[in-house]
FIKOLZA-1660 file (N, C-alpha, C; in steps of 0.1 Angstrom, whole numbers, plus 5000, padded with zeros to 4 digits):
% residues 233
   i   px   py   pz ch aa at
   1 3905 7669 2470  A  X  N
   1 3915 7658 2470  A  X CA
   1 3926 7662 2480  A  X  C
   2 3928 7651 2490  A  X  N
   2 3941 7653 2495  A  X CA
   2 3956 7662 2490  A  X  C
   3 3958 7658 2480  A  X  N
   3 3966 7665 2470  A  X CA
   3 3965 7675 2468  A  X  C
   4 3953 7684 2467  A  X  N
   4 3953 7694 2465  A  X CA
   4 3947 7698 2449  A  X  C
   5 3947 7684 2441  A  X  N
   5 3942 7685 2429  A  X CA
   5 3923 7690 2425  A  X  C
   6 3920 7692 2413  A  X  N
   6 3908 7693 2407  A  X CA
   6 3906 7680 2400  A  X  C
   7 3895 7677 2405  A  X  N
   7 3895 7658 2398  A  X CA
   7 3882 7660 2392  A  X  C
   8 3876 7655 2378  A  X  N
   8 3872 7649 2371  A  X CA
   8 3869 7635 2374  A  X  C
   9 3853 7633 2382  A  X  N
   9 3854 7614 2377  A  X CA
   9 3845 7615 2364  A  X  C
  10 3847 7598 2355  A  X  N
  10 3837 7599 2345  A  X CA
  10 3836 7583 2345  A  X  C
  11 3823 7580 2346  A  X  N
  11 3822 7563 2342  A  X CA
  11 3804 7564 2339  A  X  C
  12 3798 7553 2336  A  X  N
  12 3789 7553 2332  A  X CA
  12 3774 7555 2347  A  X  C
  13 3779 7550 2355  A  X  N
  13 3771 7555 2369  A  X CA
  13 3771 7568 2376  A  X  C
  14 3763 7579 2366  A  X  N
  14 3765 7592 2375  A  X CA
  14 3763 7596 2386  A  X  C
  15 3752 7589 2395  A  X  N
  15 3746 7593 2407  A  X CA
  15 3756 7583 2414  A  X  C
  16 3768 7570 2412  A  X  N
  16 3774 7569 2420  A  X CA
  16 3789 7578 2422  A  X  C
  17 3792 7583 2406  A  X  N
  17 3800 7594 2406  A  X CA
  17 3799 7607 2414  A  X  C
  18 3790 7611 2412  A  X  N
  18 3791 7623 2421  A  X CA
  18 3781 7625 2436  A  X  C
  19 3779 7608 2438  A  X  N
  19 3783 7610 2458  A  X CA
  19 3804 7610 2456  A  X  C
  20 3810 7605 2453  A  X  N
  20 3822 7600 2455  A  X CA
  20 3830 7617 2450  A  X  C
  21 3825 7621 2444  A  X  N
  21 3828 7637 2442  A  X CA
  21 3829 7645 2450  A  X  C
  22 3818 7647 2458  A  X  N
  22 3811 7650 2472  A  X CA
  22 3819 7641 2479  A  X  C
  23 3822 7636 2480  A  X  N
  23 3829 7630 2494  A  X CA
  23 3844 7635 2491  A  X  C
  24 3849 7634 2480  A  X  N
  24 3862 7640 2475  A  X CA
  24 3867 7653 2479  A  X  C
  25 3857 7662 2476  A  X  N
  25 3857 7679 2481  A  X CA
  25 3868 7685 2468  A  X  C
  26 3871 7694 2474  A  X  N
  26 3880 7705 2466  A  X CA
  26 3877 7705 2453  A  X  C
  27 3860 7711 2446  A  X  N
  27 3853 7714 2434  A  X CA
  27 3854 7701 2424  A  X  C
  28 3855 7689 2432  A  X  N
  28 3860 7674 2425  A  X CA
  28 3844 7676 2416  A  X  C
  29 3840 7670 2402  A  X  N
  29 3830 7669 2399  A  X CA
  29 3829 7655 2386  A  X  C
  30 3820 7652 2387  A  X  N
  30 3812 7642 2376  A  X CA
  30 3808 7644 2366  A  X  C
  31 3814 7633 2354  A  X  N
  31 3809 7633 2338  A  X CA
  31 3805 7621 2337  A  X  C
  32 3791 7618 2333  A  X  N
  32 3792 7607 2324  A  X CA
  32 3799 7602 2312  A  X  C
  33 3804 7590 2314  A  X  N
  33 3811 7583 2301  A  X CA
  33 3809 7568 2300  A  X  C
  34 3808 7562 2287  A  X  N
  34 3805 7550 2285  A  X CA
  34 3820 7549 2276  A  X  C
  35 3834 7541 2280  A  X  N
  35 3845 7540 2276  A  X CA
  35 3843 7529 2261  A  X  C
  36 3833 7527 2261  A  X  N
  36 3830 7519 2246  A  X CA
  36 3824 7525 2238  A  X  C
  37 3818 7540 2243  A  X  N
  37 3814 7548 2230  A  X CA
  37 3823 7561 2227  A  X  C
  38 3832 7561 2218  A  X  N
  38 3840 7569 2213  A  X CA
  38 3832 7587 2213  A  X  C
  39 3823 7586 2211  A  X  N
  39 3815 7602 2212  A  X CA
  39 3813 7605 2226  A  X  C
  40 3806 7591 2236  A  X  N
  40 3807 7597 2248  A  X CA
  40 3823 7599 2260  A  X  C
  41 3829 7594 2255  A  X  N
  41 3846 7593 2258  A  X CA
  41 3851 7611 2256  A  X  C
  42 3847 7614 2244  A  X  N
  42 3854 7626 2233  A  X CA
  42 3845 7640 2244  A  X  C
  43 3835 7636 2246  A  X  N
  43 3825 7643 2246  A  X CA
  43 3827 7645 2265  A  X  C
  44 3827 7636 2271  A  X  N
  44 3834 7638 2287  A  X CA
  44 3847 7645 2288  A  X  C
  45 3859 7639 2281  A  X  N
  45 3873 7647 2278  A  X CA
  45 3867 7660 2278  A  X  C
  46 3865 7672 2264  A  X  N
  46 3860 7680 2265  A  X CA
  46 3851 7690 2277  A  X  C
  47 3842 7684 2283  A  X  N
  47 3837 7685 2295  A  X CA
  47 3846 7694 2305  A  X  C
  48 3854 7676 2304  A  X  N
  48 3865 7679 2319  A  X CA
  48 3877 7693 2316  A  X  C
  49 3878 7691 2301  A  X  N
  49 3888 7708 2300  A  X CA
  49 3883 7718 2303  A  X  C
  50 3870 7720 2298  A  X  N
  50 3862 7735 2302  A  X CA
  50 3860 7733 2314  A  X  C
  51 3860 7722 2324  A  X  N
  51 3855 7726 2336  A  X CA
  51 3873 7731 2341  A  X  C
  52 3881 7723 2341  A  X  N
  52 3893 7725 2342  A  X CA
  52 3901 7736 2343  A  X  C
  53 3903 7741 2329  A  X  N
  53 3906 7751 2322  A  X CA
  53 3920 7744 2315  A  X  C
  54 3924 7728 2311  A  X  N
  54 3928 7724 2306  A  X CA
  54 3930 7707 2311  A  X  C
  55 3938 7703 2309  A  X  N
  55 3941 7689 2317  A  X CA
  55 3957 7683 2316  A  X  C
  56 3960 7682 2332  A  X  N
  56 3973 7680 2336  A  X CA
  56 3976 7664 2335  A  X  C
  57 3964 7656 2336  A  X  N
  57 3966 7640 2338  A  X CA
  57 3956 7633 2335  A  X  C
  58 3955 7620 2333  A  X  N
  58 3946 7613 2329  A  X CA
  58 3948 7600 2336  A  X  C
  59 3941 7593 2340  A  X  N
  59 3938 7580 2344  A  X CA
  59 3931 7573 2341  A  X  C
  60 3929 7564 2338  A  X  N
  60 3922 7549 2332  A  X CA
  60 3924 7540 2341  A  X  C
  61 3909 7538 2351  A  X  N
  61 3909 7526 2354  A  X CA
  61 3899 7512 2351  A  X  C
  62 3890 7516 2346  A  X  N
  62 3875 7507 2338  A  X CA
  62 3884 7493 2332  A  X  C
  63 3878 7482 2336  A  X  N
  63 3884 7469 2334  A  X CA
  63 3874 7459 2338  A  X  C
  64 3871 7451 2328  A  X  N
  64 3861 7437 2324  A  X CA
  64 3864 7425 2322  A  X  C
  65 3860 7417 2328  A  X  N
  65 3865 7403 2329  A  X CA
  65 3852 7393 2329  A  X  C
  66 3860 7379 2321  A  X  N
  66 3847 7372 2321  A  X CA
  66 3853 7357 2324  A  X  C
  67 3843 7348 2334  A  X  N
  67 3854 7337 2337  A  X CA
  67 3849 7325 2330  A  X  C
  68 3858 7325 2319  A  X  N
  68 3849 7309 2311  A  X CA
  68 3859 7300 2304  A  X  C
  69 3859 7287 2304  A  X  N
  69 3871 7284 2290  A  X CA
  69 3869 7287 2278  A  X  C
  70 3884 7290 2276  A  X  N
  70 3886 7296 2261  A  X CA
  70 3876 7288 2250  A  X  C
  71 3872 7283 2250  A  X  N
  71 3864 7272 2241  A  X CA
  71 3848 7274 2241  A  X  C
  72 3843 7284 2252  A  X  N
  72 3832 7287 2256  A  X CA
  72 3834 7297 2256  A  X  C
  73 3836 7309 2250  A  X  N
  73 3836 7324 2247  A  X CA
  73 3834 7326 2233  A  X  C
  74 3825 7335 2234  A  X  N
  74 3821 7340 2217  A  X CA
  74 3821 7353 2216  A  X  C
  75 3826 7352 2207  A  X  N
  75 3828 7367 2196  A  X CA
  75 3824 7381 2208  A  X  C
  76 3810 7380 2212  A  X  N
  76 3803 7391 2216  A  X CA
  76 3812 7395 2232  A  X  C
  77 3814 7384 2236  A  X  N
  77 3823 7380 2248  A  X CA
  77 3835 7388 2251  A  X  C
  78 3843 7385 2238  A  X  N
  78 3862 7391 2231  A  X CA
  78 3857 7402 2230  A  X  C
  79 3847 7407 2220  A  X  N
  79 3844 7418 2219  A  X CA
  79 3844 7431 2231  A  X  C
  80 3834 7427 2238  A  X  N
  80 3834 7437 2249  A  X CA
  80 3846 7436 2260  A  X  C
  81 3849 7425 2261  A  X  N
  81 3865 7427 2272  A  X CA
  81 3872 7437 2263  A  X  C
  82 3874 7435 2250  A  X  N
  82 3888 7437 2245  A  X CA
  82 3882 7459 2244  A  X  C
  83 3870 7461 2242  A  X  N
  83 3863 7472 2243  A  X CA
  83 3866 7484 2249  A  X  C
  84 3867 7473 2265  A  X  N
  84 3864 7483 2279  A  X CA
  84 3881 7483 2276  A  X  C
  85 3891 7473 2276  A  X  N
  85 3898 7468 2287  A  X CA
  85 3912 7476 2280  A  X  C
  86 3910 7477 2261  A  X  N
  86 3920 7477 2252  A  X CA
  86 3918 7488 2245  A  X  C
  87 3904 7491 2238  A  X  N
  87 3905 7500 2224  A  X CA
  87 3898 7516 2237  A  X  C
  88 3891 7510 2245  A  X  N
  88 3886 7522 2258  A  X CA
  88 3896 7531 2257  A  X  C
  89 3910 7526 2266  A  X  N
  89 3919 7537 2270  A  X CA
  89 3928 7541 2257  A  X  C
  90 3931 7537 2245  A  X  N
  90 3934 7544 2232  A  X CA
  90 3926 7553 2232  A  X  C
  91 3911 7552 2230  A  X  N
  91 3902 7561 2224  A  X CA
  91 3900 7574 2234  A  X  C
  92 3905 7570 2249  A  X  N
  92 3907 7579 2259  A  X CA
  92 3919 7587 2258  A  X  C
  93 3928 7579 2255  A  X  N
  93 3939 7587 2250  A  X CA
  93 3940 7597 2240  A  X  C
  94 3935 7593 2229  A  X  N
  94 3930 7602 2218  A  X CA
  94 3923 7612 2221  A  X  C
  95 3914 7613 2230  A  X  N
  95 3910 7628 2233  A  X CA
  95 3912 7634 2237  A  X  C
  96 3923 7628 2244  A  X  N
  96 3930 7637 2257  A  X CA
  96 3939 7644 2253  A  X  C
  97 3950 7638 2241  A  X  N
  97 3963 7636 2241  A  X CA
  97 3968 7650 2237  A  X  C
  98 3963 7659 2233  A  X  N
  98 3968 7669 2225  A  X CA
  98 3967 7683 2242  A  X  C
  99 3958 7677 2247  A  X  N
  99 3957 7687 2260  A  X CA
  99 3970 7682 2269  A  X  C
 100 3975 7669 2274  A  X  N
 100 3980 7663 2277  A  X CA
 100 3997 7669 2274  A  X  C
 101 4000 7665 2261  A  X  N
 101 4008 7676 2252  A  X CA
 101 4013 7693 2255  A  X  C
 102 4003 7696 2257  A  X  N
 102 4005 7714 2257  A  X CA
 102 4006 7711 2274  A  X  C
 103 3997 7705 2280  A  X  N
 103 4006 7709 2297  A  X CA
 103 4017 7699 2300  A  X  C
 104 4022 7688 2293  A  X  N
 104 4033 7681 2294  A  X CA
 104 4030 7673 2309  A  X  C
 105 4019 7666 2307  A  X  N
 105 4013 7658 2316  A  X CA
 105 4014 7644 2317  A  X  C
 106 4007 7637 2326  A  X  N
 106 4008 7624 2326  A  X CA
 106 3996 7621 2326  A  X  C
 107 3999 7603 2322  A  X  N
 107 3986 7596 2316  A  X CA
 107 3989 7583 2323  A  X  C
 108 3985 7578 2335  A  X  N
 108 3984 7563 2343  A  X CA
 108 3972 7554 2337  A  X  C
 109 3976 7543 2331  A  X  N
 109 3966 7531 2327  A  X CA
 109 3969 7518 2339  A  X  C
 110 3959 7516 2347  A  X  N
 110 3957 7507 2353  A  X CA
 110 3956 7487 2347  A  X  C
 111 3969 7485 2348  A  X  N
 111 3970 7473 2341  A  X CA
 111 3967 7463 2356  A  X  C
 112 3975 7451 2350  A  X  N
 112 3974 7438 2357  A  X CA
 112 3983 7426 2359  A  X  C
 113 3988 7425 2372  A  X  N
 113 3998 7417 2374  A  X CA
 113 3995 7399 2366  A  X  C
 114 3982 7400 2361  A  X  N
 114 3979 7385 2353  A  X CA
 114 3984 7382 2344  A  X  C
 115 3990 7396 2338  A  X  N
 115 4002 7394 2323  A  X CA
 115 4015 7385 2328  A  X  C
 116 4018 7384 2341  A  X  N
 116 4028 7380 2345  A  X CA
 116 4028 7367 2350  A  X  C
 117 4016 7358 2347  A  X  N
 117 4016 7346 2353  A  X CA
 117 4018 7337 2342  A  X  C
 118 4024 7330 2344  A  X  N
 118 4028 7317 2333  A  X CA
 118 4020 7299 2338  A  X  C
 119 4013 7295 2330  A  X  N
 119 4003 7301 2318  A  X CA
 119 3997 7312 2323  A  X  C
 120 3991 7313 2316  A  X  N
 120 3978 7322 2320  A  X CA
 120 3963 7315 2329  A  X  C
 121 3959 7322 2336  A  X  N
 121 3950 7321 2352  A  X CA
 121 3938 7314 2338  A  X  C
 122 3936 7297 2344  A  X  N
 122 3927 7293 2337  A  X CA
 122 3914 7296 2339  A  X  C
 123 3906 7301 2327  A  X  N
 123 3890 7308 2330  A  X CA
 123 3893 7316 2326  A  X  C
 124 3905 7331 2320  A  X  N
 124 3906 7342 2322  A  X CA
 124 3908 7347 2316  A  X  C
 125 3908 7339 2305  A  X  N
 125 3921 7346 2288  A  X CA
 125 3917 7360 2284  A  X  C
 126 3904 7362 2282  A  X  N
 126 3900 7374 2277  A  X CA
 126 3905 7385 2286  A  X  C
 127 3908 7385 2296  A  X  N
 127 3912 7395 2306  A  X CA
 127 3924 7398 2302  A  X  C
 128 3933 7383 2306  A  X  N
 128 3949 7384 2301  A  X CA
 128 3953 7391 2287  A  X  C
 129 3947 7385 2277  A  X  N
 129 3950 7393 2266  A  X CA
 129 3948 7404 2264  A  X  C
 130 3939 7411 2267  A  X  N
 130 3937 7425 2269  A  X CA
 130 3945 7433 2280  A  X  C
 131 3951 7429 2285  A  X  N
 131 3956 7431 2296  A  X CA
 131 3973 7431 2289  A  X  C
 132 3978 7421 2288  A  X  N
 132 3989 7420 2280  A  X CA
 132 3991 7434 2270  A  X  C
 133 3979 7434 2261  A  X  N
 133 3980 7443 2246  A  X CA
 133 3985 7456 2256  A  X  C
 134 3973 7457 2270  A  X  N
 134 3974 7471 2272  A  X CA
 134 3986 7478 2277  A  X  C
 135 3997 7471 2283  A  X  N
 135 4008 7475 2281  A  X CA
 135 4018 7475 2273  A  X  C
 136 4016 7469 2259  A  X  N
 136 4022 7476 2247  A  X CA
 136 4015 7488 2242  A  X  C
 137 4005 7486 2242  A  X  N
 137 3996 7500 2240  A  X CA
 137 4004 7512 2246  A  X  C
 138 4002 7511 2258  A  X  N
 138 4012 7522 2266  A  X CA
 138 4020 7525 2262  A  X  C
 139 4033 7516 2263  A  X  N
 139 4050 7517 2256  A  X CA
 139 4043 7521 2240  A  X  C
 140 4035 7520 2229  A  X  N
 140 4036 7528 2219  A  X CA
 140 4026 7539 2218  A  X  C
 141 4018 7545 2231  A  X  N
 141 4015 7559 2230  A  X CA
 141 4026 7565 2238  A  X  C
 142 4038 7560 2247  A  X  N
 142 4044 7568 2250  A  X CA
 142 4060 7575 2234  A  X  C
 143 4060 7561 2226  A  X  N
 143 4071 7562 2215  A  X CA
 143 4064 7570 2205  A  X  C
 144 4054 7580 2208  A  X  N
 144 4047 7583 2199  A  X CA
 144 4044 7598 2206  A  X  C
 145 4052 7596 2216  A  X  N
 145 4043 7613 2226  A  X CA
 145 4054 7613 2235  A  X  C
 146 4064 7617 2229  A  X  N
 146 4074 7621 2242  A  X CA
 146 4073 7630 2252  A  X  C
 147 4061 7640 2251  A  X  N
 147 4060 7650 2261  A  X CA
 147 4049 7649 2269  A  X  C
 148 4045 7631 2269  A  X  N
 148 4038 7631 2277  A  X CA
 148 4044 7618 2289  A  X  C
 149 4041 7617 2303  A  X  N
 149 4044 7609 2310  A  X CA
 149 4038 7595 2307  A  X  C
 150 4038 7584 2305  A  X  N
 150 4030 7572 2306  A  X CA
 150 4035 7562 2314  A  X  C
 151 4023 7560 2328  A  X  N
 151 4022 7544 2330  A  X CA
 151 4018 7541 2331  A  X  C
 152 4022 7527 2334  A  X  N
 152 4013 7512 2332  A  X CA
 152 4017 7508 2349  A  X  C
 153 4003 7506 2351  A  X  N
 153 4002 7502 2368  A  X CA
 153 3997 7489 2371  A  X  C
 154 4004 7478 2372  A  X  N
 154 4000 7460 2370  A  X CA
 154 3998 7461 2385  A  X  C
 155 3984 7458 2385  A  X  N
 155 3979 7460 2403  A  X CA
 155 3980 7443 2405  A  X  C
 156 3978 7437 2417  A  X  N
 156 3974 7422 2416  A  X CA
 156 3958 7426 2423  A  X  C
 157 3957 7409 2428  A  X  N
 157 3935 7414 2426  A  X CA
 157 3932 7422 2445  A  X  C
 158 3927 7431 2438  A  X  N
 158 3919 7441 2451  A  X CA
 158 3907 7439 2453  A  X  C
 159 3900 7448 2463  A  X  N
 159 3894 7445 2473  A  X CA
 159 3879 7457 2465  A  X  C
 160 3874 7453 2451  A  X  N
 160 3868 7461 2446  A  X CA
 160 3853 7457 2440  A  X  C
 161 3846 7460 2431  A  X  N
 161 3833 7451 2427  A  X CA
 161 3840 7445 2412  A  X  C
 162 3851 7444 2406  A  X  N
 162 3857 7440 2397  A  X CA
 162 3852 7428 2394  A  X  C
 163 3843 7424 2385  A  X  N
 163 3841 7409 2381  A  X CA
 163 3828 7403 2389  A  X  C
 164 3823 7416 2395  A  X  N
 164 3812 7407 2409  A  X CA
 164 3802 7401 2400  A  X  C
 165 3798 7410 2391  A  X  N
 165 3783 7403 2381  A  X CA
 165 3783 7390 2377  A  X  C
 166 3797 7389 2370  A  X  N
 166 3799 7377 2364  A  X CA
 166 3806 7369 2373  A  X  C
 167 3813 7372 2385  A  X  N
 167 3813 7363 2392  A  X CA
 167 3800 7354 2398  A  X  C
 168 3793 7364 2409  A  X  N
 168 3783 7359 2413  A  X CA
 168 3768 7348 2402  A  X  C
 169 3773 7353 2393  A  X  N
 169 3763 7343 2382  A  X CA
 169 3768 7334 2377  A  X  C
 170 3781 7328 2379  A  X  N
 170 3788 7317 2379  A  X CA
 170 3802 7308 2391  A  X  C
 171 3788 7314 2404  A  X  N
 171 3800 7313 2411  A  X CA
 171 3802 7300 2418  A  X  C
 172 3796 7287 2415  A  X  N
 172 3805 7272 2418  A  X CA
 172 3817 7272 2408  A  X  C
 173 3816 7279 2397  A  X  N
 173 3826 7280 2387  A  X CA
 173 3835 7288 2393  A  X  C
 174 3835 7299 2399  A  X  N
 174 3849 7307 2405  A  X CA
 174 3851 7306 2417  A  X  C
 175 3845 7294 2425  A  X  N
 175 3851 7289 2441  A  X CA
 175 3862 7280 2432  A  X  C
 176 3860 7272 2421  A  X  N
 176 3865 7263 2416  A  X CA
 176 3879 7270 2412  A  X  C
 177 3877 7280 2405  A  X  N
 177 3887 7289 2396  A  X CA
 177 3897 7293 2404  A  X  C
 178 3892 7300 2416  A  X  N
 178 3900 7308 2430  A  X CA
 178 3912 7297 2435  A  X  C
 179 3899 7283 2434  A  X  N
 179 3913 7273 2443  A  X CA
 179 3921 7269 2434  A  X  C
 180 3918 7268 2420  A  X  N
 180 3926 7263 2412  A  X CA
 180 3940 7277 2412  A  X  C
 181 3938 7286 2411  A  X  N
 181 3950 7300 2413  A  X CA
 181 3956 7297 2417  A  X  C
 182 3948 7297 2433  A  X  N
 182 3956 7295 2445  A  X CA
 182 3967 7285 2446  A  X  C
 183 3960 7268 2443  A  X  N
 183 3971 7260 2443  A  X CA
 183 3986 7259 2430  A  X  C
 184 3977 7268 2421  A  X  N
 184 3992 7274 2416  A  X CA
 184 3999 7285 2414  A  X  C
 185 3998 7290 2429  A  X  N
 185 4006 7300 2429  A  X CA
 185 4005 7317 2430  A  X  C
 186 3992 7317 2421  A  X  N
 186 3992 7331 2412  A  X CA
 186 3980 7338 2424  A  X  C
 187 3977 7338 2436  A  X  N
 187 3972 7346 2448  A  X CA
 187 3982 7346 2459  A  X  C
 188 3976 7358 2467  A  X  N
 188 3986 7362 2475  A  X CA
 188 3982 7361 2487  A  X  C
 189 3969 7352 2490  A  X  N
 189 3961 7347 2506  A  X CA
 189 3956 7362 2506  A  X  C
 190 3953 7369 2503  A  X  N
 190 3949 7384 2506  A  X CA
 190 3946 7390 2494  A  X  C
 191 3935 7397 2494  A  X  N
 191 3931 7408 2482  A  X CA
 191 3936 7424 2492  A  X  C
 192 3944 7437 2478  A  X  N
 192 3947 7445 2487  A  X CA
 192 3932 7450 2487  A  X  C
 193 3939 7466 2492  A  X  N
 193 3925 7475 2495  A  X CA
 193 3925 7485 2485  A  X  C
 194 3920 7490 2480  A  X  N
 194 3920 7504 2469  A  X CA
 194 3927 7508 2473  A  X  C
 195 3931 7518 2485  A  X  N
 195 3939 7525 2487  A  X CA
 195 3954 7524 2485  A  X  C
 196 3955 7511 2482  A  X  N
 196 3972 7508 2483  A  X CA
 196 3975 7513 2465  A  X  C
 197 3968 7507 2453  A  X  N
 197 3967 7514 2444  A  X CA
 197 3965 7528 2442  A  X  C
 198 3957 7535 2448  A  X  N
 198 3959 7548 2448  A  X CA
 198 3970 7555 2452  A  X  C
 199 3979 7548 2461  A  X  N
 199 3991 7552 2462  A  X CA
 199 3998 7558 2454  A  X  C
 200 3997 7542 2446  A  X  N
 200 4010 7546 2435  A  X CA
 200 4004 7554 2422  A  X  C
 201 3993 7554 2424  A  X  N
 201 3986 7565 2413  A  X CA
 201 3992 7578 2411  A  X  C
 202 3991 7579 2426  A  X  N
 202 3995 7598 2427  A  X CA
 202 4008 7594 2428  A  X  C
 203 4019 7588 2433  A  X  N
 203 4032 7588 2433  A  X CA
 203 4033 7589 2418  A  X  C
 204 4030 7583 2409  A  X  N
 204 4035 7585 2396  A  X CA
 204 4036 7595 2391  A  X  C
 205 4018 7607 2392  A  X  N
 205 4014 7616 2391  A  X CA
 205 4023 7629 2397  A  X  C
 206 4028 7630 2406  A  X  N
 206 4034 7635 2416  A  X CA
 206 4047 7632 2413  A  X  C
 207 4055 7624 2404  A  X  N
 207 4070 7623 2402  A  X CA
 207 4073 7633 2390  A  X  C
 208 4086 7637 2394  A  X  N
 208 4097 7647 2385  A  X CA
 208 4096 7641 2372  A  X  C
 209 4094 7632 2373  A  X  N
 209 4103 7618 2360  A  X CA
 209 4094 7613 2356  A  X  C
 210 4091 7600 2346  A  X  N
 210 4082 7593 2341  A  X CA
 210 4087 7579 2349  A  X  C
 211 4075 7577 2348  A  X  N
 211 4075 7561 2363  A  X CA
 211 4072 7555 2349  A  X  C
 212 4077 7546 2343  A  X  N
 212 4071 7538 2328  A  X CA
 212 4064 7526 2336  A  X  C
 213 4065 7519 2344  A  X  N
 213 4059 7507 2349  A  X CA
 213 4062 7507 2364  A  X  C
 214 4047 7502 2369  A  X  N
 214 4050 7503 2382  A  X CA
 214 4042 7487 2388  A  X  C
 215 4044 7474 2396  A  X  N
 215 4035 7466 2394  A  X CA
 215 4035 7462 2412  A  X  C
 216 4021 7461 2414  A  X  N
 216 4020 7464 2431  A  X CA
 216 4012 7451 2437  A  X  C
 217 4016 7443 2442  A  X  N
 217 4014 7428 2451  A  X CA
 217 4013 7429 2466  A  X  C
 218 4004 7423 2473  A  X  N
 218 4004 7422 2488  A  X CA
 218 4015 7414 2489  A  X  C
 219 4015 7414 2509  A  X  N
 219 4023 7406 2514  A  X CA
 219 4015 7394 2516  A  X  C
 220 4020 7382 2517  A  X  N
 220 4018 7370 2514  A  X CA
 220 4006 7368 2532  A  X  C
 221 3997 7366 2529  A  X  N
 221 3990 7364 2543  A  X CA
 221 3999 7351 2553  A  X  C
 222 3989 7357 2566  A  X  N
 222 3999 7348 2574  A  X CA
 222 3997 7335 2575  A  X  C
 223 3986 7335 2567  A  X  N
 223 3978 7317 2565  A  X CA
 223 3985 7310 2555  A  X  C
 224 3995 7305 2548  A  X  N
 224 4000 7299 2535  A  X CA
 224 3988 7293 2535  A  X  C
 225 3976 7289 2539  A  X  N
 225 3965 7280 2530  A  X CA
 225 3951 7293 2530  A  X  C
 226 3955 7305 2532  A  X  N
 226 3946 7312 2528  A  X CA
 226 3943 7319 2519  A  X  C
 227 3926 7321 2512  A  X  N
 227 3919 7321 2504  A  X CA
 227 3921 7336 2503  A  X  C
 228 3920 7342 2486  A  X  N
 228 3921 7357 2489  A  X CA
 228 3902 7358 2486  A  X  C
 229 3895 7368 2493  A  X  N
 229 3880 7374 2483  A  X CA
 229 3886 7381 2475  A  X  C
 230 3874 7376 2460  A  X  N
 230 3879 7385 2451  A  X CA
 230 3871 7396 2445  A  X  C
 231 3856 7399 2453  A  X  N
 231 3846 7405 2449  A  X CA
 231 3842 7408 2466  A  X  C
 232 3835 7425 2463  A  X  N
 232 3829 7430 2479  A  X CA
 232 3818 7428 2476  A  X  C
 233 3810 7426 2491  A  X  N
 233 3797 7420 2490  A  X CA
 233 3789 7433 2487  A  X  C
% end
């Protein structure tokens, strides 16, 4: 890593984890983890200490979205957003937290600037609300862990595969969705690039102090009538 750090990835695609390992360098290495099963979560954590020889930070970025009206979502629906998006990074926190603790570390949860739109982005509720919880979640693992850093990073929409499945399988429904946004307001004519998030990743990581909230928006494109993409091909 640029930084100079030992990085840990873990998500459920290991052969895509550790090309991105390998591209990383400096002994960066891959765990499988499925953030909706509590043993495989517990069981990666662990992993990452022994390879480590403890753990200075944590990050959470895994996030699920589904585009439908509220009226057309069922149980199984709520369920798995609220899974990945809400009970995931608790139950990540939980295994981490005691290591976290003894090195007086930080913990970045990748939220979402969609908490901040008034109403809420129609098609999207499951996101928003999970999204919303997850920065009180934050604010009460940090009133609960003073010796550990916590933030909450409200990205707006990037330039990632975020939502592509379920976009692409309903997508006259999110050309529809996108312009509806757009004409009110809540796009920025531009999706960023990963990299601009990673920024503030390590800036937080990398500060003396605790960053409690940090929330990161493009500059407005030069087109006022331009479309942001919200999925890479």
């Amino acid at each position: 890593m640029k930084e100079g750090a030992r990085v840990g990835y873990a998500a459920r695609r290991l052969d895509r984890l550790e090309e991105a390992a390998r591209a990383a360098g400096n002994e960066a290495f891959a765990v499988e983890c499925d953030v909706c099963d509590e043993a495989s979560i517990q069981a990666a954590v662990a992993t990452a200490v022994a390879a480590l020889g403890g753990l200075d930070a944590l990050v959470y970025t895994p996030g699920i979205a589904t585009f439908q009206p509220l009226a057309e979502i069922d149980a199984d629906c709520w369920h798995r957003v609220l899974a990945t998006n809400l009970i995931g990074p608790s139950l990540a926190l939980r295994a981490s937290i005691a290591h976290l603790e003894e090195s007086r570390g930080k913990a970045v949860i990748v939220s979402s600037i969609v908490i901040d739109d008034r109403p809420p982005r129609a098609g999207n509720a499951p996101y928003v609300v999970s999204k919303t919880g997850l920065e009180t979640l934050v604010q009460a693992w940090q009133g609960e862990h003073r010796a550990v850093g916590f933030t909450a990073i409200a990205m707006a929409d990037t330039l990632t595969e975020f939502g592509q499945n379920e976009a692409l399988a309903q997508l006259d429904r999110m050309q529809e969705l996108v312009q509806d946004w757009v004409q009110d307001g809540y796009m920025y004519g531009r999706t960023m690039d990963p990299e601009s998030v990673a920024e503030q990743i390590v800036s937080a990581l990398k500060s003396r102090e605790t960053v409690r909230r940090v929330a990161i928006t493009p500059h407005y494109s030069a087109d006022p009538n331009g479309v942001s993409e919200i999925w890479s091909e």
